[in-house]
N, C-alpha and C positions, 0 to 999 in steps of 0.2 A: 504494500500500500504506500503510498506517496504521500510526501507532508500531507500536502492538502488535505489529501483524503481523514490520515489521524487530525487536523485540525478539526473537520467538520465532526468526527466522532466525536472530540471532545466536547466540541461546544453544544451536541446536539443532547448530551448527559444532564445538563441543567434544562434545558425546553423543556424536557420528556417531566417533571415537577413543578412546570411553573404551570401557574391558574391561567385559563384561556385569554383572561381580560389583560395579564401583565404583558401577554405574548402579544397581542393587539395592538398593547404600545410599543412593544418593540417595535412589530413591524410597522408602525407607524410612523416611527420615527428614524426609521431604515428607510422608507419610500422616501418620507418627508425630505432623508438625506440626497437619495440617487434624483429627488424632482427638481432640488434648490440648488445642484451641481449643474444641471441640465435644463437648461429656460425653455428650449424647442422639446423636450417631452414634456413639458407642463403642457405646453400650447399645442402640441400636437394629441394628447389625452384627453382634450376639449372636446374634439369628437368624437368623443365616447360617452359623453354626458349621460347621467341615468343610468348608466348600465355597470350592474355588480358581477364581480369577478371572485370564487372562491377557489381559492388558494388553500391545499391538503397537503399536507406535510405528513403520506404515509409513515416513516419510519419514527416519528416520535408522536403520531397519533394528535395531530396538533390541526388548525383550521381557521382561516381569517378570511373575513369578507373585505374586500376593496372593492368600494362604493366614489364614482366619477362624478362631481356634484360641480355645481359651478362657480363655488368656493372652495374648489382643491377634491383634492382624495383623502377619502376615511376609509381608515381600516377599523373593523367591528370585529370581536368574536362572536357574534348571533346575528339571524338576520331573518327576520319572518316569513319574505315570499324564498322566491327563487331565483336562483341566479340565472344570469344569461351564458355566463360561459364558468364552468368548472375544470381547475387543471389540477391531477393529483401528479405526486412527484417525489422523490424523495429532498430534506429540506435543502442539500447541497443544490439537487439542481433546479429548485425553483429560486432559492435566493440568488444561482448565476445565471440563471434565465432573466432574472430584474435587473441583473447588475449591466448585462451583454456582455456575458462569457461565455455563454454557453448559445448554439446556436436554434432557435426553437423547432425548425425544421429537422434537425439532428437528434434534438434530445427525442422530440413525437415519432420519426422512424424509425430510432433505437429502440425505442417502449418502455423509456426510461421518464416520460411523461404522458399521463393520457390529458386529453384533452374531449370535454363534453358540452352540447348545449349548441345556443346559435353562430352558426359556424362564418357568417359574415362577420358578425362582434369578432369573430377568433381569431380570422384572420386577419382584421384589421389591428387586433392590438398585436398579432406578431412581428404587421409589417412594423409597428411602431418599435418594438423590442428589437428587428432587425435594424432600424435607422441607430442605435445607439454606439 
């Protein structure tokens, strides 16, 4: 296994105990990071308004909604209706799926992410994951 890989095991041993709502802010405040580094994914995530995105972090049983509202992105740990598109993943490659490290087309034909729901919304925010 390669650093990286022991880094994500490590870091993913404290998620797998935290309560859904602290994990929330996490990645909330991980989005809020990769959106304030990146002015054209803020602006180009506008077209997506309304539409919620959940995010499953198979391997520590973990799950956050990102909701595109037109004062930013929220991330929720609960969310009443339905999502428009659902990506499970294990948490390495959805955090470098946000980051663009990882290629979305690559990680979905590996089957190393699945991807569900309305498949316009999904490919539009891939294209956006690919611009980064």
């Amino acid at each position: 296994m390669d650093r990286e890989g022991i880094l994500w095991k490590l870091v993913s041993i404290p998620f797998r105990f935290t309560p859904s709502w602290v994990g929330a802010i996490g990645a909330g405040v991980f989005i809020g990071l990769i959106t304030d580094r990146n002015p054209e994914l803020k602006e180009m995530l506008k077209d997506l308004e309304g539409k919620v995105f959940l995010f499953e972090a198979r391997d520590i049983g973990k799950r956050f909604y990102m909701i595109i509202r037109e004062d930013g992105i929220h991330i929720q740990p609960h969310y009443r209706g339905t999502p428009h598109v659902t990506m499970k993943g294990t948490m390495d490659v959805l955090f470098n799926l946000l980051l663009g490290r990882e290629d979305p087309d690559t990680v979905f034909f590996s089957r190393r992410l699945e991807i569900t729901g309305d498949t316009a919304v999904a490919v539009h925010f891939k294209n956006i994951l690919n611009s980064l």
